[in-house]
C-alpha positions, 0 to 999 in steps of 0.5 A, a space after each residue: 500500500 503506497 498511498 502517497 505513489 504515482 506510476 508512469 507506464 509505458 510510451 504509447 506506441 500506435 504501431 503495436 498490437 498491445 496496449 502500451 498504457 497496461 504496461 508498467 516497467 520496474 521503477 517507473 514511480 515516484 513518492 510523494 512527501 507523505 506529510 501532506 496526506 494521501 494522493 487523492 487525484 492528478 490533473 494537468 492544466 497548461 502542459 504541467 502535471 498536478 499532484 494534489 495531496 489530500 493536504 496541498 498541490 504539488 506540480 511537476 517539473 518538465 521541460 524548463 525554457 530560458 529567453 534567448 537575447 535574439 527572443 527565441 526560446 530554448 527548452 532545458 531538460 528532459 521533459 522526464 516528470 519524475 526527474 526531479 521533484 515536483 514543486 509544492 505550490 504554497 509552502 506552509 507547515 500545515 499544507 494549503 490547498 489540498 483535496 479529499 475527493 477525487 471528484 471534487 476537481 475539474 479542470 476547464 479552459 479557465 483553469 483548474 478548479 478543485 474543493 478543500 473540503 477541510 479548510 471549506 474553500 474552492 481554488 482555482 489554479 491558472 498562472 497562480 492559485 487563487 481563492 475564489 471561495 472568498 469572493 463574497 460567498 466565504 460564509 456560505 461555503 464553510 457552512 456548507 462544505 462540512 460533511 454531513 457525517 461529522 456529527 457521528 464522528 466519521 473525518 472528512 476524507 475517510 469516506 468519497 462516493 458521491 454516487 451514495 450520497 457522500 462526498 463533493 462532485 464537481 
């Protein structure tokens, strides 16, 4: 059990008879920082990969571009997600921004919309991340976003199923 763990599989290959997405080879992974919760969904929003932690929002580094002084560009790196260590979007000691259901985030040509339940905010990342659950409706939503199933002692995040009737869709 790696609740904190992301696989990459195979490259997709058009010419071959086998699905390539099905096949995971040897070391193919990365961990996450386990002191932000679990692995609770990946989004990719602008040709960056999200990993968002049940405690705060994590992006991958991929191909890195530098100004030219003629006003091209030029990429650095290899585009390899699990080269180097994803960046953690806002650093607090408590986490900022994460999620507890996969199903409470969605990505839009706006930008990538998601629900933290615990803190009772909505955010959406675009260039930058930004709290849109304050725009006058702060109340509303940490009265709101708070799980039915508190009152009988269940956590937040222990239970995501909308279909039954528990959790947050987007």
């Amino acid at each position: 059990d790696f609740p904190t763990r992301t696989h990459r599989s195979a490259k997709a290959d058009p010419t071959s008879l086998i699905d390539n997405w099905r096949i995971f080879l040897a070391n193919q992974y990365k961990d996450l920082p386990r002191n932000r919760g679990d692995l609770w969904k990946l989004s990719s929003f602008n040709n960056l990969l999200y990993f968002h932690m049940e405690e705060s929002l994590f992006a991958a580094k991929g191909k890195q571009s530098m100004q030219m002084k003629d006003g091209s560009e030029a990429f650095v790196g290899s585009g390899d997600i699990f080269q180097q260590d994803p960046d953690e979007i806002i650093q607090t000691e408590d986490g900022f921004a994460g999620t507890q259901s996969q199903y409470a985030a969605l990505t839009t040509r706006y930008g990538y919309f998601f629900v933290d339940q615990k803190s009772g905010k909505i955010f959406l990342m675009k260039d930058s991340l930004s709290e849109i659950s304050n725009l006058g409706m702060e109340k509303w939503f940490k009265d709101n976003l708070n799980p039915e199933l508190a009152a009988y002692g269940l956590a937040s995040g222990c239970l995501d199923n909308p279909i039954l009737g528990i959790g947050l869709t987007a």
